[in-house]
C-alpha positions as CSV (number, residue, x, y, z in Angstrom):
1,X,89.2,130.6,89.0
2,X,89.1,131.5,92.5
3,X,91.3,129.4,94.1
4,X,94.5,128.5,91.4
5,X,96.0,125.1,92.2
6,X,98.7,125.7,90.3
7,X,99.9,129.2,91.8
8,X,103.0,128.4,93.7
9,X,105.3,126.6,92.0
10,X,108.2,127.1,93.3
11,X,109.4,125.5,96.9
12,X,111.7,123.6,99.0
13,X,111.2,119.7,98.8
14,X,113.0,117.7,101.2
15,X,113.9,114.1,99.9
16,X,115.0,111.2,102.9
17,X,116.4,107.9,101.7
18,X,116.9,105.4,104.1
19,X,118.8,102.7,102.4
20,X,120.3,99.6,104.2
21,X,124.3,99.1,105.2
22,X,125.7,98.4,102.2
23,X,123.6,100.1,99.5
24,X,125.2,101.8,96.9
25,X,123.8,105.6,98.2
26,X,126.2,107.8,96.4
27,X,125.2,106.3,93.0
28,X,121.9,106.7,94.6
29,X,121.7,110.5,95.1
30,X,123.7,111.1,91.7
31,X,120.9,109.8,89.8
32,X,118.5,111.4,91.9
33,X,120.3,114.4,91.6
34,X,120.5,114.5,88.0
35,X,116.5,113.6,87.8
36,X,115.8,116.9,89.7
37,X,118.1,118.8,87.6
38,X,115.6,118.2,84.6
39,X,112.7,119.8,86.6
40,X,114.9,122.3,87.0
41,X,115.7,121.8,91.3
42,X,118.8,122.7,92.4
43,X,120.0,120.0,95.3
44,X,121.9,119.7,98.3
45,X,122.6,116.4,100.6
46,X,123.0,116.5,103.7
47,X,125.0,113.4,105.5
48,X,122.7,112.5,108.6
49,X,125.5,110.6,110.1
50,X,128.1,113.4,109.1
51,X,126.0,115.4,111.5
52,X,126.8,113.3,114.4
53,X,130.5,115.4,114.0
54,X,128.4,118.3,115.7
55,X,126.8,117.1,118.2
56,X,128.7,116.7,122.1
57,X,129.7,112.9,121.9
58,X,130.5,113.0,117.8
59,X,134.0,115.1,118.2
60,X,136.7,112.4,117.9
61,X,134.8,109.7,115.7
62,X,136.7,108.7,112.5
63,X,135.5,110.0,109.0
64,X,136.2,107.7,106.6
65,X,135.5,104.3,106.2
66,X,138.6,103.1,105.7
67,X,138.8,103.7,109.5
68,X,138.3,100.1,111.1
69,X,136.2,101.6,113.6
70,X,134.1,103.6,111.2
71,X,130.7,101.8,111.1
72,X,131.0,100.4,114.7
73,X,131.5,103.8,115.7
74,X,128.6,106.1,113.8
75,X,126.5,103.7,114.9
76,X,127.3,103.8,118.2
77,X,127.4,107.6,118.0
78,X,123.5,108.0,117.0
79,X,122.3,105.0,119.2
80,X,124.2,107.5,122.2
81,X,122.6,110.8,120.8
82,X,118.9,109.5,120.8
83,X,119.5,108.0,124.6
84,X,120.9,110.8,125.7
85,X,117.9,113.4,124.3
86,X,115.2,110.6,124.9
87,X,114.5,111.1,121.9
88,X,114.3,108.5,118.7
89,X,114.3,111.7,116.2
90,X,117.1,113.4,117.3
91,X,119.1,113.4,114.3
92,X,116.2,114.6,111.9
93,X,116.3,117.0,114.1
94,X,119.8,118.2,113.6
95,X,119.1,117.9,109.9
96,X,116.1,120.4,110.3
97,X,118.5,122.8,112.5
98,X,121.4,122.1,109.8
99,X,118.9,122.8,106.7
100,X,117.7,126.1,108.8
101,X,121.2,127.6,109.4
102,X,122.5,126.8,105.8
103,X,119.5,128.7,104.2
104,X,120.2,131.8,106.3
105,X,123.7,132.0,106.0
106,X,123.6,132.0,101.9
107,X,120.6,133.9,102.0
108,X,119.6,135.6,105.4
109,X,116.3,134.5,105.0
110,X,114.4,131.5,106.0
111,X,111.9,131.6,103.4
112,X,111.6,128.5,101.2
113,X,110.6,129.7,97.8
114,X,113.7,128.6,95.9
115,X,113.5,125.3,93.7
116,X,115.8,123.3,96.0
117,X,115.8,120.1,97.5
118,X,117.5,118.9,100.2
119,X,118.5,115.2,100.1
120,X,119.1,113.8,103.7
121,X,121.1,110.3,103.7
122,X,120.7,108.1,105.4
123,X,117.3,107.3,107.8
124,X,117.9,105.1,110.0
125,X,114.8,105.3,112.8
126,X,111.0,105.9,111.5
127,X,110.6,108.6,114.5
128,X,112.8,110.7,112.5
129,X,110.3,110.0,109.7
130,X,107.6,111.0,111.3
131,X,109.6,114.4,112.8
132,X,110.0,114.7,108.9
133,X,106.6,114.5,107.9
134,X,105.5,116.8,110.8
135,X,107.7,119.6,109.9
136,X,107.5,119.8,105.8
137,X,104.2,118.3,105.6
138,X,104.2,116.9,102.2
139,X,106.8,118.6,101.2
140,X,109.0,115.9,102.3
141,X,109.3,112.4,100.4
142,X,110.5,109.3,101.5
143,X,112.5,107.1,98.8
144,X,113.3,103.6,100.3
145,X,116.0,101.8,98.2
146,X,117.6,98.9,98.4
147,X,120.0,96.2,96.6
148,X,120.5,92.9,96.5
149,X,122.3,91.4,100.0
150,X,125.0,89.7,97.9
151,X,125.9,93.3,96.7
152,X,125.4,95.0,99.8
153,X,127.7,92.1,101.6
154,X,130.3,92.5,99.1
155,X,130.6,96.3,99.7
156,X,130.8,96.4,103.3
157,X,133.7,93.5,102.8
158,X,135.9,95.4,100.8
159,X,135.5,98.6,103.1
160,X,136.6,96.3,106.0
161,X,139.0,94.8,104.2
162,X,140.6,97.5,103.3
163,X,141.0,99.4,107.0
164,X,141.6,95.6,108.6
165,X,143.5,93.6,106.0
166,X,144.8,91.2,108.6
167,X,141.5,90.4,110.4
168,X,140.1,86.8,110.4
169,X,136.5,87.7,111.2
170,X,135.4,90.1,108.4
171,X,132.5,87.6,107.5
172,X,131.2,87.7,110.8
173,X,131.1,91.4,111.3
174,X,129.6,92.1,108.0
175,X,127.1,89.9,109.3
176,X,126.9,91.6,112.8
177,X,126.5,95.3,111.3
178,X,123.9,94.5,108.9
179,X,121.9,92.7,111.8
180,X,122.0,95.7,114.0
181,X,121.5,98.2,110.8
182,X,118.1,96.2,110.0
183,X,116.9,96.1,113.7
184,X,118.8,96.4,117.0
185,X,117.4,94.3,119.5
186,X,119.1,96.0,122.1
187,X,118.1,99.5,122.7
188,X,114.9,101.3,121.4
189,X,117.5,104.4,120.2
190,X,119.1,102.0,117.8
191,X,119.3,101.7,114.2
192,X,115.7,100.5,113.0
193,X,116.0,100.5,109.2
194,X,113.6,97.5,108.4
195,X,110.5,99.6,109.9
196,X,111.6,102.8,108.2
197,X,112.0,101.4,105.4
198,X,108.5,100.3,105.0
199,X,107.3,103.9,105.5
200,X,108.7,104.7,102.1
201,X,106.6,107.0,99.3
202,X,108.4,105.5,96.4
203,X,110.3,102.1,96.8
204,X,113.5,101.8,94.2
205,X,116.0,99.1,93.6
206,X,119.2,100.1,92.7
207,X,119.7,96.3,91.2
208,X,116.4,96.8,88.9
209,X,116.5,95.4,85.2
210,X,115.2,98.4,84.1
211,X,118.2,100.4,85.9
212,X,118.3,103.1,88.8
213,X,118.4,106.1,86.6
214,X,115.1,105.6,84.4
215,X,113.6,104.4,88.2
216,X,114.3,108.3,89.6
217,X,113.5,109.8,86.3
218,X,110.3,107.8,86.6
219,X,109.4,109.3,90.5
220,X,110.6,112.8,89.6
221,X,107.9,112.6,87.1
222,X,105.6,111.1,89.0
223,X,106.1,113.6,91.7
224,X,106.1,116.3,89.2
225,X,103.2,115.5,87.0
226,X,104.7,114.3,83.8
227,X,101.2,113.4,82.2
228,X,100.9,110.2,80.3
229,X,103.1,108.1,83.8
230,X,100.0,105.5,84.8
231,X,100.3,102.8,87.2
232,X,102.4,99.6,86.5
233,X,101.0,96.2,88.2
234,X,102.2,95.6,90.9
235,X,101.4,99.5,92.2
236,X,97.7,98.9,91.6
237,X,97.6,96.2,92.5
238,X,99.3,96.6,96.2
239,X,97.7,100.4,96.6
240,X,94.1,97.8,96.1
241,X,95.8,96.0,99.5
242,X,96.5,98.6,101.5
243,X,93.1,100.3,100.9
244,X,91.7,96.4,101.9
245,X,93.3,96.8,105.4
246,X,91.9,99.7,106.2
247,X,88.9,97.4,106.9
248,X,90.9,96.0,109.6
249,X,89.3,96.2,112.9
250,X,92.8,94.6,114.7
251,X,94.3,96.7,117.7
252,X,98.1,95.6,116.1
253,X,98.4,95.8,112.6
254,X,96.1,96.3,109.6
255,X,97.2,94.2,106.5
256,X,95.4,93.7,103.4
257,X,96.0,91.6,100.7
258,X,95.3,91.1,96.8
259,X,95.6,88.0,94.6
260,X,95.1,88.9,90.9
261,X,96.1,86.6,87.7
262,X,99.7,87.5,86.3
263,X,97.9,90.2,84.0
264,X,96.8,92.2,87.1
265,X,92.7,91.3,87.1
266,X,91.3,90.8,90.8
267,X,90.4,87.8,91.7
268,X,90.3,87.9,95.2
269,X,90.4,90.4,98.1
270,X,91.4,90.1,102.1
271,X,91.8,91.9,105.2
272,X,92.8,90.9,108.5
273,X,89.6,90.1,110.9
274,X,87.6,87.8,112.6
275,X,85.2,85.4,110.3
276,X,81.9,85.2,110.1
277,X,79.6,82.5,110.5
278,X,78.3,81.6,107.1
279,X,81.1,83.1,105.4
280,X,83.9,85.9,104.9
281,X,84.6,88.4,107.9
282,X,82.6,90.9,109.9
283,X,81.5,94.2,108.3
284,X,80.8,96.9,110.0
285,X,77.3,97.5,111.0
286,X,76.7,93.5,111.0
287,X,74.4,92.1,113.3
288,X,75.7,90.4,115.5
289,X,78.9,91.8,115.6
290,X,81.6,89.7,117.3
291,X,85.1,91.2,116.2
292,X,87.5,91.0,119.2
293,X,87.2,95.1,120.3
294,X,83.0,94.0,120.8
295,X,84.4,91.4,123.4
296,X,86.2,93.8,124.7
297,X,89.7,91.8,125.0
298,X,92.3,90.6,122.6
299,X,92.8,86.9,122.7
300,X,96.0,85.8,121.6
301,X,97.3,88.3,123.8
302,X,95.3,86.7,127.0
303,X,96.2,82.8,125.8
304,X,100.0,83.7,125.9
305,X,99.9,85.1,128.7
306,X,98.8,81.9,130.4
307,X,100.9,80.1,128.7
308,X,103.8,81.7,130.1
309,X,101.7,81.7,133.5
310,X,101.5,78.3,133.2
311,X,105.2,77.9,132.5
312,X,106.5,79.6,135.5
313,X,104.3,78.1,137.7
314,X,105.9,74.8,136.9
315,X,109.5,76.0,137.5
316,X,108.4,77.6,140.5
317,X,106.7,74.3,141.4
318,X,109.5,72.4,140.9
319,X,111.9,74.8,142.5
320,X,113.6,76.1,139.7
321,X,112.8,79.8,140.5
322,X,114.8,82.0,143.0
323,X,113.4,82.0,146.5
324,X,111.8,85.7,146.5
325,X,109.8,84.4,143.7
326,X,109.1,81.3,145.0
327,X,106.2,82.2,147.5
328,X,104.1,84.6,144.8
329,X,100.5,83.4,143.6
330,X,101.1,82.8,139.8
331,X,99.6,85.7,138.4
332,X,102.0,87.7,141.0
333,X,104.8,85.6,139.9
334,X,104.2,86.9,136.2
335,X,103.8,90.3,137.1
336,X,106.8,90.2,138.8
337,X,109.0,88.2,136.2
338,X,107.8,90.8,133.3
339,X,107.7,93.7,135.5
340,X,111.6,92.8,135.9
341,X,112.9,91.4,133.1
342,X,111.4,93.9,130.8
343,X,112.2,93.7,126.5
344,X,114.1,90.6,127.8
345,X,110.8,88.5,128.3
346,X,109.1,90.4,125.3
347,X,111.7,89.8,123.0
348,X,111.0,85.8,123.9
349,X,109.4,83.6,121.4
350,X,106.3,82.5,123.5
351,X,105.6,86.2,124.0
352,X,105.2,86.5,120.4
353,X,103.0,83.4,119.6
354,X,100.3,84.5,117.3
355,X,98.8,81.0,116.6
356,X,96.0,81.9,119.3
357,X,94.7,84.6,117.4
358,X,90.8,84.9,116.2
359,X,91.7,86.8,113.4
360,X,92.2,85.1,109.8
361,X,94.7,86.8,108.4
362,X,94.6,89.2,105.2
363,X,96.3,86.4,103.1
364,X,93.7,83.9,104.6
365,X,90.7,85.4,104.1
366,X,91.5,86.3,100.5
367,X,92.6,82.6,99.8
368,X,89.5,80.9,101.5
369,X,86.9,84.0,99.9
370,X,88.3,82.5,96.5
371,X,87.8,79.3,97.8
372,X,84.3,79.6,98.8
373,X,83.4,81.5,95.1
374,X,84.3,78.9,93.0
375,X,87.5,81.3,91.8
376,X,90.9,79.5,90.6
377,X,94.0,81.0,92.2
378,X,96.9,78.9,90.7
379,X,99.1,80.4,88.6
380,X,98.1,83.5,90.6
381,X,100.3,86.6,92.4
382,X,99.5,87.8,95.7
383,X,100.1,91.0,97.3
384,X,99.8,91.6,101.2
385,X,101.0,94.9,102.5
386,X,103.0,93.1,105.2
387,X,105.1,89.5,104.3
388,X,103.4,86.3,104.9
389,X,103.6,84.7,108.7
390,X,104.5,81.0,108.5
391,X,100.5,80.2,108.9
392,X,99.7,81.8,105.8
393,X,102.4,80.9,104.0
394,X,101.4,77.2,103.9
395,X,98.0,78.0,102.7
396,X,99.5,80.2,100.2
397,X,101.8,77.4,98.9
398,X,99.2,74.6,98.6
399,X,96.9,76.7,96.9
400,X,99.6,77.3,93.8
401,X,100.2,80.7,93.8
402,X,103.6,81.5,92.2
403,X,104.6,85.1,93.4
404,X,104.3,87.0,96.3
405,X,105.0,90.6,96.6
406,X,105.0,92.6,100.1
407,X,105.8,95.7,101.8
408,X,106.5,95.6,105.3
409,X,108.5,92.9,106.6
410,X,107.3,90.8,109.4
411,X,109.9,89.9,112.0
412,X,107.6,87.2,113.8
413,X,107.2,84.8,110.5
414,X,109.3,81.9,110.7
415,X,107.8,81.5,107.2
416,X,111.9,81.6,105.7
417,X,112.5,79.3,107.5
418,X,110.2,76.3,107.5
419,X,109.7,76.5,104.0
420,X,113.1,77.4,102.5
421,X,112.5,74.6,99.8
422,X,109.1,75.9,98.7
423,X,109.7,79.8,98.4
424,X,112.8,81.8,96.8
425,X,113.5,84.7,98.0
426,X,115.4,88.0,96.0
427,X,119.0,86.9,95.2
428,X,117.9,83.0,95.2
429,X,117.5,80.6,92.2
430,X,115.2,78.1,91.9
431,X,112.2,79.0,89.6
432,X,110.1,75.8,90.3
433,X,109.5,78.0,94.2
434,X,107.2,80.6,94.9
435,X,109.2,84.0,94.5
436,X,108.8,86.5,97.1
437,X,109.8,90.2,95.9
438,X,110.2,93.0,98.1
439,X,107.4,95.7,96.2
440,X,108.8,98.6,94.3
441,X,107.5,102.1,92.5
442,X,104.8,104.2,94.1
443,X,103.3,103.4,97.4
444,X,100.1,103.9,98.2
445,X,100.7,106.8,100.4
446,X,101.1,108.5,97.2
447,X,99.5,106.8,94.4
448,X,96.1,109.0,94.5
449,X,98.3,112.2,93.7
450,X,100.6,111.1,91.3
451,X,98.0,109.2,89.1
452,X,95.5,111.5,89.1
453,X,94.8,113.2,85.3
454,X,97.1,116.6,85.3
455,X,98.7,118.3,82.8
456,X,96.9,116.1,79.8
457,X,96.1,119.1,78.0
458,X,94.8,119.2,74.4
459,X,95.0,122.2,72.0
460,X,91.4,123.1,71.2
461,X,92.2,123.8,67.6
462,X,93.7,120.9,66.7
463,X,92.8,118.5,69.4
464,X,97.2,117.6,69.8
465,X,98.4,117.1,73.1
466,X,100.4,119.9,74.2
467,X,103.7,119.2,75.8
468,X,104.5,119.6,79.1
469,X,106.9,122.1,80.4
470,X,108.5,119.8,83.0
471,X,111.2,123.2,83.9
472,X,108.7,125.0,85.8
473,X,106.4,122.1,86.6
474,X,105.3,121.9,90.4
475,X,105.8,119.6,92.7
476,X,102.3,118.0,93.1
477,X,102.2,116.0,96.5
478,X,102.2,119.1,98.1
479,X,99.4,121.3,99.6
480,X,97.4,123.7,98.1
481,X,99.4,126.3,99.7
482,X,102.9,124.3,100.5
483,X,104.4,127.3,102.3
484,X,101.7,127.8,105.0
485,X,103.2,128.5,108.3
486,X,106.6,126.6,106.9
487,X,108.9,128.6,108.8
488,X,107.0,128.5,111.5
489,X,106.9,124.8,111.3
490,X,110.5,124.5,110.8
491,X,111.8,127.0,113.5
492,X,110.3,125.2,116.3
493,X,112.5,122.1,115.8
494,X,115.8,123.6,116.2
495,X,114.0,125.5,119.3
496,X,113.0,122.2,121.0
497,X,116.3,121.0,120.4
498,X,118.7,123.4,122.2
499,X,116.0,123.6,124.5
500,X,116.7,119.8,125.6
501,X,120.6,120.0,125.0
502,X,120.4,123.1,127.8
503,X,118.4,120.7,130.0
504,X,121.0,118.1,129.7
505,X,124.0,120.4,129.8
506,X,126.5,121.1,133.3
507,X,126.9,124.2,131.3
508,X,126.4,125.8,128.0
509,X,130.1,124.7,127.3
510,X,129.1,121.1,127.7
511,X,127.3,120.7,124.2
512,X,129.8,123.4,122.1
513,X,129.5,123.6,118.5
514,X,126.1,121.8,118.7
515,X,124.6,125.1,120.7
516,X,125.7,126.8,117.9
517,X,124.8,125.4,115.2
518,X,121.2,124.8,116.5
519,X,121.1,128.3,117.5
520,X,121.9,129.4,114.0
521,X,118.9,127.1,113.1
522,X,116.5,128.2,115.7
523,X,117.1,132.2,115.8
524,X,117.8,133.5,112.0
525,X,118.3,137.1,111.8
């Protein structure tokens, strides 16, 4: 054999989990650390958020949660680092640094050939995914986890209680910091766990019937070929909808969706596009071909924004606007008004209509293809790679499907709202509602890799499966040759970091022990 796909074994992994406030993560990375133990990887976790102790504005922040300031204050400390670099990664970055300057003071050596992982908690942003992914190709895997609110609530409560045992407001807090963990609408830098979450290569839920430990042992043998793992359900069945969007010719999102009866056989398929007359939506290489990019505009976009035209044209009408705005021609008037206020007007509602859209959406065009086909859908599950706008969900009610399962949550569906009586979400009784469950196991990202036929080996003689040695196995998301130009790869980020901490620095005193450590990243030897 030429080329031997097996040859190097033996290699770093880096594992991120980004976990919302309030998840149990130290039970987390004990099971996942015990998981890698039986493919015999060593492991080491790294605290993103201990990190910010390092860095120039993280000197005097408390350590412990029984600090009443603890949460408040990390968070505060990462949303400053990002804003001060400019840069949404920043703390991935660190992590790289940190993972360099650790390897080379045990070892002097950056070379990566040891079976070790490093386990980074907690992910907070998906740029620092995506710095991730860029610097350990894929080497690095993402493990989204998550528990039930009422857990997660309960958690962050008794840590507040105990550092504030006086305090009145604990309930509202709780609810405050797991608003701005999710998604904070107030600076770009913030914490953005909802979108990184949806990144994930393996989704787990530490609240799972099944249990959290047989979960990890499950995706460390996935991820290291344990033969005879296939795909459950709901993973074929959602990997099916994600490889549906990709037929998605829509400038904002591609979503795809699946229904299939509760035994997992398709029965109907959709992706997010503009229909076609006579049925369906437009392919491809159809003649005539009237998706929105052919018409060269997108118009939902272009109807909102003459709605909100229209809107200010009244007020200025009427005199409601200040007087420097009060002379402009409307489209002036607009360009002014969004020009000033900025993520203030796009944050609005009427910004974020979609009702004027041409598209049908993935969950439509599944429901109406079964529809026109003659194909019964109640009883049925659906699965849409992003969760259900308020539109769909109607349709998907009426039509008597009984489960929903999604990936990516969808901040502008209202669909929790209107229809709180017909749908129950995780952590809600009710089983006469449609349930809506967040998707967990392998994500599509993956799921070519680690259930494709390896190691099912048979002995010639005697036609028994041979058993597979899962202590020297190899990690088999990762390239043909996982070490190519890794240090490389790796040095450049501590490089780029100093580089912008000198930029921002009076003098090299100014960032301290963060200098240093980078350094120690960036310049082994």
């Amino acid at each position: 054999m030429l080329i031997d796909s097996e040859a190097v074994a033996n290699f770093e992994i880096v594992i991120g989990l980004v976990a919302p406030i309030g998840t149990d993560v130290d039970s987390l990375v004990a099971y996942l650390e015990a998981s890698l133990e039986k493919v015999n990887y060593k492991t080491e976790c790294l605290r993103l958020s201990g990190l910010l102790d390092e860095t120039p504005s993280g000197r005097e922040l408390p350590h412990t949660s029984s600090d009443p300031r603890y949460y408040e204050a990390r968070m505060g400390a990462g949303d400053e680092l990002r804003e001060s670099l400019g840069s949404s990664d920043a703390l991935a970055a660190y992590a790289i640094a940190k993972i360099r300057s650790t390897r080379f003071q045990r070892a002097s050596s950056n070379e990566q050939t040891a079976r070790h992982a490093w386990i980074l908690r907690t992910i907070k942003h998906p740029e620092e995914i995506r710095l991730l992914r860029a610097t350990y190709g894929r080497r690095f895997v993402l493990v989204s986890a998550t528990a039930s609110e009422a857990s997660r609530r309960a958690s962050i409560l008794s840590g507040l209680r105990d550092a504030s045992p006086e305090s009145t407001q604990l309930d509202a807090r709780v609810t405050e910091l797991m608003l701005r963990d999710e998604q904070d609408p107030a600076t770009p830098y913030g914490q953005h766990v909802r979108d990184a979450f949806a990144l994930g290569d393996f989704f787990v839920d530490l609240d799972s019937a099944a249990g959290p430990r047989t979960e990890l042992d499950r995706l460390v043998g996935l991820l290291f070929g344990e033969p005879f793992l296939t795909p459950r359900r709901d993973e074929q069945s959602m990997y099916l909808a994600f490889a549906a969007s990709l037929r998605s010719a829509d400038p904002g999102r591609q979503v795809g969706a699946v229904i299939t009866t509760v035994d997992g056989e398709v029965l109907a398929v959709g992706s997010n596009e503009v229909p076609r007359a006579g049925g369906g939506e437009y392919w491809d290489g159809d003649k005539p071909d009237h998706r929105d990019f052919k018409l060269g505009s997108d118009f939902n976009r272009r109807e909102v924004r003459r709605a909100l035209q229209e809107l200010l044209s009244v007020l200025s009408t009427e005199g409601h606007l200040a007087t420097a705005l009060s002379g402009l021609e409307s489209r002036e008037l607009l360009d002014e008004v969004v020009a000033k206020s900025g993520p203030g007007i796009d944050s609005t509602r009427i910004r974020n209509l979609i009702e004027f859209g041409r598209i049908v959406h993935a969950e439509m065009a599944a429901i109406t293809d079964a529809a026109r086909l003659g194909v019964p859908i109640k009883g049925s599950t659906l699965y849409t790679t992003a969760f259900p706008c308020h539109m769909c969900m109607r349709l998907i009610i009426a039509s008597g499907i009984i489960r929903i399962v999604y990936v990516d949550p969808y901040p502008k569906s209202l669909a929790g709202e209107m229809y709180a009586t017909e749908i129950r979400l995780k952590d809600e009784g009710g089983e006469t509602r449609v349930a809506v469950d967040s998707f967990l196991g392998a994500s599509w990202r993956v799921y070519p890799d680690v259930f494709q036929s390896v190691n099912r080996r048979r002995d010639p003689s005697t036609s028994r499966f041979e058993p597979w040695s899962r202590r020297d196995a190899r990690m088999r998301l990762a390239e043909l040759d996982p070490l190519l130009g890794s240090e490389a790869l790796e040095a450049q980020v501590p490089l780029a970091l100093e580089d912008r901490l000198r930029q921002l620095a009076d003098s090299p005193a100014d960032v301290g022990r963060s200098i240093d450590d980078v350094r120690t990243g960036a310049e082994p030897g």
